[in-house]
N, C-alpha and C positions, 0 to 999 in steps of 0.2 A: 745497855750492852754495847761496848764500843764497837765489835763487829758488825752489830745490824747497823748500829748508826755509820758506820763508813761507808756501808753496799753502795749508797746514792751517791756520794761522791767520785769513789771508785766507778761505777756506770758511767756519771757524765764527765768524770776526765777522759775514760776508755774514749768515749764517742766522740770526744772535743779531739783529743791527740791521735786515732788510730792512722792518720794521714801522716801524721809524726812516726810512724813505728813504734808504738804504745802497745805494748800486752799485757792482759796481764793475768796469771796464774798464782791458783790460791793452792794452800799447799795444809792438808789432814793430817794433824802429827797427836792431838790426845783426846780429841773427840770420837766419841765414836762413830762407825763409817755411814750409816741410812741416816740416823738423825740431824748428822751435818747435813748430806747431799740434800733431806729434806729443807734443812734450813737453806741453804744455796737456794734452790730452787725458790722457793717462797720468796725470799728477798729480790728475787731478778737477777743472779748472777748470769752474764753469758758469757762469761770466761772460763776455763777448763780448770779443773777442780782434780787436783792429784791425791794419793794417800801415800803416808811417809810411814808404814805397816811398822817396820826394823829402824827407825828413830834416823835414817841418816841423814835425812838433809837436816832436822832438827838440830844435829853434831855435827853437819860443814857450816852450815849458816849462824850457829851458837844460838838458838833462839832465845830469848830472855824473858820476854812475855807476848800475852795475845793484847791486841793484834800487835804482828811485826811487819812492815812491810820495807822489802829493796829493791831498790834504783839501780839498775846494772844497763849500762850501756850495751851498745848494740859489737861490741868487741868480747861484750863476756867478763868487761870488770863492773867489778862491785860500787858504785861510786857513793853510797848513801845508804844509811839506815833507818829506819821511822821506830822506834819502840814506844805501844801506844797509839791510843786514835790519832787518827790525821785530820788536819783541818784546811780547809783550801788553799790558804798561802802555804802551808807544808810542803803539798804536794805541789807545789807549782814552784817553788824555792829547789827542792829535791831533782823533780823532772828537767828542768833546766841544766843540771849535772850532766845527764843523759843525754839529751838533746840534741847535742854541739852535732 
């Protein structure tokens, strides 16, 4: 399951970067809403966990599949997309966008 398998990753970039201005939020668009929040929790997320109820950010962000994850600088643009698991040079290829 590519979501379980990226939690750890996700964890130790959060921890490695949060000096950087590294956030990061996971975002409920077709799961449903206890089962997820149960799986968050189980896996270690300590990142804040929204629900997307009415599909919009699914329809600003165009999601394509799970997992999706974006790189959006600390101005509000979008600099990157991940669609599909991530793998540690990914995200550090990716974060770098953001970074500057």
């Amino acid at each position: 399951m590519p979501c379980r398998d990226e939690f750890p990753l996700l964890a130790a970039k959060l921890a490695e970067h949060a000096p950087d201005g590294l956030t990061v939020v996971g975002v409920l668009t077709d799961d449903p809403v206890e089962p997820a929040r149960d799986f968050v929790s189980r896996y270690g997320a300590s990142w804040p966990t929204v629900v997307d109820p009415d599909k919009a950010l699914r329809a600003t962000y165009r999601i394509a599949g799970r997992p999706q994850t974006y790189f959006i600088d600390r101005t509000g643009v979008l600099r990157s997309i991940q669609i599909g698991e991530m793998r540690d040079a990914d995200f550090e290829r990716q974060f770098a966008q953001i970074a500057r």
